[in-house]
Structure formats: structure tokens, C-alpha cells
C-alpha positions as CSV (number, residue, x, y, z in Angstrom):
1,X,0.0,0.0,0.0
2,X,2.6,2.2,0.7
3,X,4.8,1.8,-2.1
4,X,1.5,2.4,-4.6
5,X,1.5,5.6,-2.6
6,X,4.6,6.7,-3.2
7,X,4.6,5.6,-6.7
8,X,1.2,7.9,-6.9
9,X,3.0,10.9,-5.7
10,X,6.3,10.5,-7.7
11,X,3.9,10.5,-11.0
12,X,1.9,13.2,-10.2
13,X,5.1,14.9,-9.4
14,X,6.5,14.0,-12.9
15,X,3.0,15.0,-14.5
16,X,3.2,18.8,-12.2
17,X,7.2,18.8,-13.2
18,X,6.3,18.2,-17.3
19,X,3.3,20.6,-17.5
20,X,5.7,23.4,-16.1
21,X,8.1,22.4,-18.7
22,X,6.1,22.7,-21.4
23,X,4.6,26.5,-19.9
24,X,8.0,27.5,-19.7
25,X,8.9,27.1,-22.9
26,X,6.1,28.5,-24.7
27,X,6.7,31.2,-22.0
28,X,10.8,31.7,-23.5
29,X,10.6,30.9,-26.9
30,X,6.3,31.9,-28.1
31,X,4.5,30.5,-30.5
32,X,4.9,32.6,-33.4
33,X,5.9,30.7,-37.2
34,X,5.6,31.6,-40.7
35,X,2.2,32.1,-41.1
36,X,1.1,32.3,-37.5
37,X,-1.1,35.4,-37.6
38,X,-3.0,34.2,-40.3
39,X,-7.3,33.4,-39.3
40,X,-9.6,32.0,-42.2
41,X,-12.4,34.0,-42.9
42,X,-14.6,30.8,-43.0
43,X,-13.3,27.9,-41.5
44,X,-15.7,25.5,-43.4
45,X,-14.0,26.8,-46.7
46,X,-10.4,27.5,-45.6
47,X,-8.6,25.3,-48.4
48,X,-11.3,27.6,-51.1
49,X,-9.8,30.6,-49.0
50,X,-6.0,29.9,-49.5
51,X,-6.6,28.6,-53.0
52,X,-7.3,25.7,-54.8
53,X,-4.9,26.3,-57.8
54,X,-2.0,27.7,-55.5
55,X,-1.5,24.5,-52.9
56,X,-0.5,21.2,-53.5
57,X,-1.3,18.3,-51.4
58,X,1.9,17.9,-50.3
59,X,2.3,21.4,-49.1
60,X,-1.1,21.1,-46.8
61,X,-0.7,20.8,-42.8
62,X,-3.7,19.2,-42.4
63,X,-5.4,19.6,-39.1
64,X,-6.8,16.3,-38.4
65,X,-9.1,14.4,-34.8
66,X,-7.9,11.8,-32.9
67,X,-10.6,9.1,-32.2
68,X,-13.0,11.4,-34.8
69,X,-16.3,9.7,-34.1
70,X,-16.6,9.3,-30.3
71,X,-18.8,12.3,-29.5
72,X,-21.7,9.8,-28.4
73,X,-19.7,7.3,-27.2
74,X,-20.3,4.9,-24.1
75,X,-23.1,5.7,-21.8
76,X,-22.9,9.8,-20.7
77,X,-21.4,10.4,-17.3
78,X,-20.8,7.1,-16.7
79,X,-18.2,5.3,-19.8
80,X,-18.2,7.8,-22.3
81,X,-15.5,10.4,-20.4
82,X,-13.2,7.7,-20.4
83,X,-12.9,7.1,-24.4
84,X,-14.7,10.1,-25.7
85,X,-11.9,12.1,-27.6
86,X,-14.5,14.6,-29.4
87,X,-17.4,16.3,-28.4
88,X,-18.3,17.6,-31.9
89,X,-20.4,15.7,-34.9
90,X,-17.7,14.6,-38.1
91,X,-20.2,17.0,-39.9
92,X,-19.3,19.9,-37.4
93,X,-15.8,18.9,-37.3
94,X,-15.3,19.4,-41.0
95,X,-17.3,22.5,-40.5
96,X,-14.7,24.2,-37.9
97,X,-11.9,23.2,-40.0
98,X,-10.9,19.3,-39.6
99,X,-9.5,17.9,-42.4
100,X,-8.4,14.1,-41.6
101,X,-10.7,12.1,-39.7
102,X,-9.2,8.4,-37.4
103,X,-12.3,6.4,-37.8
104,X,-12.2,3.0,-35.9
105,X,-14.6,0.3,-36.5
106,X,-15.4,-3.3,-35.6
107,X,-16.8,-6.5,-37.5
108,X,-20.6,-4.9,-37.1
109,X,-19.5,-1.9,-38.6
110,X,-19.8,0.2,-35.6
111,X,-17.7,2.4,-34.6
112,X,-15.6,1.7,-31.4
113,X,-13.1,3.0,-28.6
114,X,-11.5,-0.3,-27.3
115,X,-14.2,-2.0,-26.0
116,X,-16.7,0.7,-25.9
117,X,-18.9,1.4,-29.3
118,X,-21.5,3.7,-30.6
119,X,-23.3,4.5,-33.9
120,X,-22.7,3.0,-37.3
121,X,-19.8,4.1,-39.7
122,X,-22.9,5.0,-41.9
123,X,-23.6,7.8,-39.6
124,X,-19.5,9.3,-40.2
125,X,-20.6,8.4,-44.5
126,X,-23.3,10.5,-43.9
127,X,-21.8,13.7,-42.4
128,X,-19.0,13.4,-44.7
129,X,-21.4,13.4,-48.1
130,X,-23.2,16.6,-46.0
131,X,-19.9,18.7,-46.0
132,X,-19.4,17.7,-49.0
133,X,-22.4,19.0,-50.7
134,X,-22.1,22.4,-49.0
135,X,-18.4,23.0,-50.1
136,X,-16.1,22.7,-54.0
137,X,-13.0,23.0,-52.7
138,X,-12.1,21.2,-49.5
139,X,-10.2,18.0,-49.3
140,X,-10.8,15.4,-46.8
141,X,-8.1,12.7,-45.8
142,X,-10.4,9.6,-44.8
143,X,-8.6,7.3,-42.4
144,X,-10.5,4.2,-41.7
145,X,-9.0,0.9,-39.9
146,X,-10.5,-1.6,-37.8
147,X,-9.9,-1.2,-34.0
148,X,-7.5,-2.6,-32.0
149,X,-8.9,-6.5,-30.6
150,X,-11.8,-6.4,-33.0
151,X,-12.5,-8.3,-36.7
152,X,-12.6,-6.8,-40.0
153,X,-16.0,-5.8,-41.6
154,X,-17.2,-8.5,-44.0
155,X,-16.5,-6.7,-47.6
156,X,-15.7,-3.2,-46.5
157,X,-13.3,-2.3,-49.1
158,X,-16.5,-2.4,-51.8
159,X,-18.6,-0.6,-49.0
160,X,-16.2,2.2,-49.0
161,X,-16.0,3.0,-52.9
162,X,-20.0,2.3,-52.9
163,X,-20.0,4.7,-50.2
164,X,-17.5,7.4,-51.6
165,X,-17.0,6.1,-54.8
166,X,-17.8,9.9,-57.1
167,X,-15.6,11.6,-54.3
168,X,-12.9,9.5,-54.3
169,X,-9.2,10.6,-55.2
170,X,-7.5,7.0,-56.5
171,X,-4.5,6.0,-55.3
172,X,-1.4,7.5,-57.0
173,X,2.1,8.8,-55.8
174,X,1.5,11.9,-58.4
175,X,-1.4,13.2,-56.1
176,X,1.3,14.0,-53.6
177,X,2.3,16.9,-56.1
178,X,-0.6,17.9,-58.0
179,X,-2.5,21.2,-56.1
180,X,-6.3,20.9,-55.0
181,X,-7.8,22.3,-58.0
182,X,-6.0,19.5,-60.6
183,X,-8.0,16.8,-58.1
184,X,-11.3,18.5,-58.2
185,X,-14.0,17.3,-58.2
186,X,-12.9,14.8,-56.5
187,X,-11.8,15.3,-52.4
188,X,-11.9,12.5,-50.3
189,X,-8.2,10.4,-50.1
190,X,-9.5,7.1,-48.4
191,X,-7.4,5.8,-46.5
192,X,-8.2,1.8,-45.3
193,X,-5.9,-0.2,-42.6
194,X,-7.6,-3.3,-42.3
195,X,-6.1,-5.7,-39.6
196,X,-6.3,-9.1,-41.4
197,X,-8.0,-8.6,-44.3
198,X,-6.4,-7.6,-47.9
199,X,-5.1,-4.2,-47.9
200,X,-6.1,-1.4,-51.0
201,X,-4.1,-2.5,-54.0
202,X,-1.5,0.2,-55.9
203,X,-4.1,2.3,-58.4
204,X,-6.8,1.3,-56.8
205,X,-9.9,4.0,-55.3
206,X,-8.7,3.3,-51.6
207,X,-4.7,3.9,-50.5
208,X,-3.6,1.3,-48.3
209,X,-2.0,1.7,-44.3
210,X,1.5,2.5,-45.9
211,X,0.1,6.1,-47.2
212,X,-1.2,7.0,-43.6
213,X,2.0,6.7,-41.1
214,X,2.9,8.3,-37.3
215,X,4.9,7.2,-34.1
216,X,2.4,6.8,-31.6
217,X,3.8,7.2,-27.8
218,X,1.8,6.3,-25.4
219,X,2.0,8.4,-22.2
220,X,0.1,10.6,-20.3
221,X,3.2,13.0,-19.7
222,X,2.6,16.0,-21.9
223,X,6.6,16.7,-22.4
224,X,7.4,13.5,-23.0
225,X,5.2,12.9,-25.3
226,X,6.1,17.0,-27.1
227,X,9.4,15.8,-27.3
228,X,9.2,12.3,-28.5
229,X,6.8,14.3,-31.7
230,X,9.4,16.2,-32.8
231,X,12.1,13.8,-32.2
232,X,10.5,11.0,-34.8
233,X,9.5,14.4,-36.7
234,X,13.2,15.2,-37.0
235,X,13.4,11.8,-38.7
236,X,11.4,12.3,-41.8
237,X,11.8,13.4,-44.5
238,X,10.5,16.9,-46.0
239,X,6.9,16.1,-46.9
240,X,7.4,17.9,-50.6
241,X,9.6,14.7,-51.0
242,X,7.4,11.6,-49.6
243,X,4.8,9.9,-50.8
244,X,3.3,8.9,-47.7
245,X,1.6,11.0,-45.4
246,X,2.6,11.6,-41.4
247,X,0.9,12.4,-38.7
248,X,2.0,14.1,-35.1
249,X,-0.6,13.8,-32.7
250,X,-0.7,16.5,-30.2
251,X,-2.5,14.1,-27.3
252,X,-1.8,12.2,-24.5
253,X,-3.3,9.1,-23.1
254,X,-4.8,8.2,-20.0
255,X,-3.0,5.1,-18.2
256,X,-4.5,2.7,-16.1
257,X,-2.3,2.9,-12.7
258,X,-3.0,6.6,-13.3
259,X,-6.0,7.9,-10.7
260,X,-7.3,10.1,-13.4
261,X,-8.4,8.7,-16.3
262,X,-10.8,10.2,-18.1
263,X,-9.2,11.4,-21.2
264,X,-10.3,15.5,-20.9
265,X,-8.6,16.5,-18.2
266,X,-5.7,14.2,-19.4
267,X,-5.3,15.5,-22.7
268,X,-5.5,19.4,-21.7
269,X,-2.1,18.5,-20.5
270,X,-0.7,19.2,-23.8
271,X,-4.2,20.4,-25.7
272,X,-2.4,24.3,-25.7
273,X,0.7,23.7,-26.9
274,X,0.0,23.2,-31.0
275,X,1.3,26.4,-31.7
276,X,4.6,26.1,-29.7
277,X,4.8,22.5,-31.8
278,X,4.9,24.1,-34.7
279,X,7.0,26.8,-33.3
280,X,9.5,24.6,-32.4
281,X,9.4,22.3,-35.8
282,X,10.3,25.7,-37.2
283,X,12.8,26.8,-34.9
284,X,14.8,23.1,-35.4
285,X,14.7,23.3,-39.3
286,X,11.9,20.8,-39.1
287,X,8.9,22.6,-40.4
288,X,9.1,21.4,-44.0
289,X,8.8,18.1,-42.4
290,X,5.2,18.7,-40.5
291,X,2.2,17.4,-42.2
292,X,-0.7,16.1,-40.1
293,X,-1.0,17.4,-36.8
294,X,-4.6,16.0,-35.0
295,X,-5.9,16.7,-31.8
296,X,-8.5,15.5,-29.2
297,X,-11.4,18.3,-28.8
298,X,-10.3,20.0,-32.0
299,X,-11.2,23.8,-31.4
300,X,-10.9,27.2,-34.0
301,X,-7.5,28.1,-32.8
302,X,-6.0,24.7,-33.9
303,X,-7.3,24.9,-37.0
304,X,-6.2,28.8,-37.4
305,X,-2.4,27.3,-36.6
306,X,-2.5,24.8,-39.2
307,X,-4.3,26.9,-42.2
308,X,-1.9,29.6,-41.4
309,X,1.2,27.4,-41.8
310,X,-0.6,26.3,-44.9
311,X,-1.2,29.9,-46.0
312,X,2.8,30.5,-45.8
313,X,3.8,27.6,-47.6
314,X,1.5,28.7,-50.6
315,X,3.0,32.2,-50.1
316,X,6.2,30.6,-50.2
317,X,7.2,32.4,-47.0
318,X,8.3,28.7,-45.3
């Protein structure tokens, strides 16, 4: 008893210790980059507000959600705080400025957190054809895979191009170059990561897990985890060179000898500090490697960060 004690207050020390870290250096070095002051006029449209025929896929930083479809996961107040990683719709996601979505599913088709599920993948089809309809210019970067511990869907490769089939962008390494408007009309880059199932073939309407990469630590210490981003950042390449994309998630994880673990109060460890990521890419001589950066509880100011970096990169000013 006394040694889980002990080991309680050495990690909340560790956890108090990282958080003033991470405060400290926003507080020394700020959050400014190329681009940084930048605010689309309409966050539903902020690809159509840059300009369709002036960026290239390659040259987006694509602000993306981290478990996407758990706002109605689990039962409220009870399982949902402890796998819910969004609290918005996918339709009002898009809508504030999300442009890659992590949707997890099961053999039913459901979508799931671990062991926790909630509405059909149809729902997530459905908001995505919404958006959609109400923009010309935006593109979406569709990540689907099936969840950890769980079976593949039953034929949900031909689901997916049923689904999606008029908005899908095929898989081709040229894409990587090309700017928006040479894709148009077509938006959505479908990503599918079955677990045993066969994977998208080369040239075919879905990309397989290869085009969709990351380093995912697993921590619940927010400087740790800062850190370990932009040290496997530091290791790619610069994304006008790959044909792949990569993803820094700016979240940490609840753990289980951890007394809190819900994941809102866990992640607003490090929820701030997108800015000073970027920042810091910059500052290192990383920033032409950033690409993806997601988030849990994506908000306007996340989105702002990414579209501005965007906006300088199509300005040429980084």
C-alpha cells in the first residue's frame, strides 16, 4: 500500500514537473511561425480561402481528430469520459476546419473505442457526403482501420468505394504533387488499414495503411510525449519529397495505474501547446517536415495554426 502511494505521488510529481516544462517554454521561446497570424475567414472553406490552384497536397498541414467519431460514445457520465476524444459531430468537425478524420470500426461496422462502441460508420458516411455538398474545394483525408482486438467488416473495401465512390481521389504517388484544384471534383483520399484482411491494391480508389504513417507514444506525460513528436518528426523526410503521409498527434493518453483517467482532463495536458509545436518544428529546421497534426477536442485556434502554416507555404514564406 505504501509503495503504490509513493509511486502515486512520484507520478503526479512528474506530471506537475512536465506541465511546467512545457509552460516554460512557450513562455521563453512563443508561439509565433511563418504564417502564424494568419485566421480564415470561414473555416468551413479554408482550403477555397488559401486557393485551390495555388497549394498542393503535399504542401497542406492538415489539421486532423484523434478518435474522430466518439462524440456519443459509451453511456454519458458514466463510460463515455473515459474514451470520448470529441465532443463535436464529423459534420461539425469538418465545419470548424478538420481535415483528416481516425475512424475505428469493428466487424458490425460500428464504430468503437477499445471495448466501448456507438453509432454506425454509416452515420460518419453521412456527415462526410453533407460537407461535402455544402463546399467545391475542400479535401478530406479519410482514415479508416479496424480497432484494435476487433475483426474486420465482411467486404468493407466495396462498402467504402460504394460509399464514396464519385468523391474518391485514387491512389497514386503523383497526387502528392498535384495542387487541389487538378483533383477537383474529387476530395476525399481514403485511407483503409484493415487488420487481417487484404489491404487497397496500388491504383486502386482506396490507399492502403502504408500512405497514412505516425509514431504513436503512449504516455500521459505531456513533455514527453512533445518531445518524443518532434524527435520522430526530426526523422522524416520533408513532406514535398514523400509519398506517404505523417501524422504528429498532439495528445496524451490516459494510463490505467494513473488515478485520473478520463481522457479530458488528461489531454488538456498538452491540448495548448500546437502552436509552440509548430514553433519549435520551425525553430529546429523541421517545419518542412510537418504534415498532419490532429488533436483530441479540436477547437478554431487549432485549425487557425494549421491553415496559417498552410497559407505561408503557398506564399512561399516557409
Amino acid at each position: 500500500m505504501g509503495a503504490q502511494a509513493s509511486k502515486q505521488i512520484a507520478r503526479r510529481k512528474a506530471i506537475s514537473t512536465e506541465k511546467q516544462t512545457l509552460c516554460d517554454l512557450k513562455g521563453s521561446c512563443g508561439t509565433d511561425f511563418p504564417g502564424s497570424d494568419y485566421r480564415p475567414a470561414d473555416r468551413q472553406n479554408w482550403m477555397s480561402g488559401i486557393g485551390p490552384d495555388k497549394i498542393r497536397i503535399n504542401q497542406i498541414v492538415w489539421p486532423g481528430t484523434h478518435d474522430s467519431a466518439t462524440n456519443k460514445i459509451g453511456i454519458p457520465f458514466v463510460t463515455r469520459p473515459f474514451a470520448q476524444c470529441q465532443s463535436l459531430s464529423i459534420y461539425r468537425q469538418l465545419c470548424r476546419g478538420a481535415r483528416v478524420l481516425d475512424i475505428r470500426v469493428n466487424q458490425d461496422r460500428l464504430i468503437c473505442h477499445g471495448i466501448l462502441k456507438t453509432y454506425s460508420v454509416d452515420v460518419v458516411i453521412a456527415d462526410v457526403k453533407k460537407f461535402l455538398s455544402e463546399t467545391q474545394s475542400e479535401v478530406i483525408l479519410f482514415e479508416v482501420r479496424t480497432e484494435f482486438g476487433h475483426d474486420d467488416p465482411p467486404e468493407f473495401d466495396r462498402y467504402l468505394e460504394e460509399q464514396l465512390g464519385e468523391h474518391l481521389i485514387h491512389q497514386d504517388d503523383a497526387v502528392f504533387g498535384k495542387t487541389v484544384a487538378e483533383l477537383l471534383p474529387r476530395r476525399v483520399i481514403c485511407v483503409w488499414k484493415p487488420r487481417k484482411s487484404e489491404a487497397p491494391k496500388p491504383g486502386g480508389a482506396l490507399w492502403g495503411p502504408g500512405y497514412l504513417k505516425d509514431n504513436w507514444i503512449d504516455t500521459d506525460l505531456p513533455s514527453t510525449k512533445f518531445e518524443s513528436n518532434l524527435k520522430f518528426l526530426s526523422q522524416q523526410g520533408a513532406a514535398a519529397g514523400r509519398r506517404f503521409f505523417y501524422r504528429v498527434e498532439n495528445t496524451v493518453t490516459p494510463q490505467p495505474d494513473n488515478p485520473i483517467v478520463c481522457v479530458k482532463p488528461v489531454t488538456s495536458r498538452i491540448h495548448s501547446y500546437a502552436r509552440l509545436f509548430i514553433n519549435q518544428a520551425v525553430a529546429k529546421g523541421w517545419g518542412d517536415r510537418l504534415q498532419i497534426l490532429s488533436t483530441d477536442f479540436i477547437d478554431e485556434d487549432f485549425v487557425d495554426a494549421c491553415a496559417g502554416f498552410t497559407y505561408a507555404r503557398a506564399e512561399g514564406k516557409a
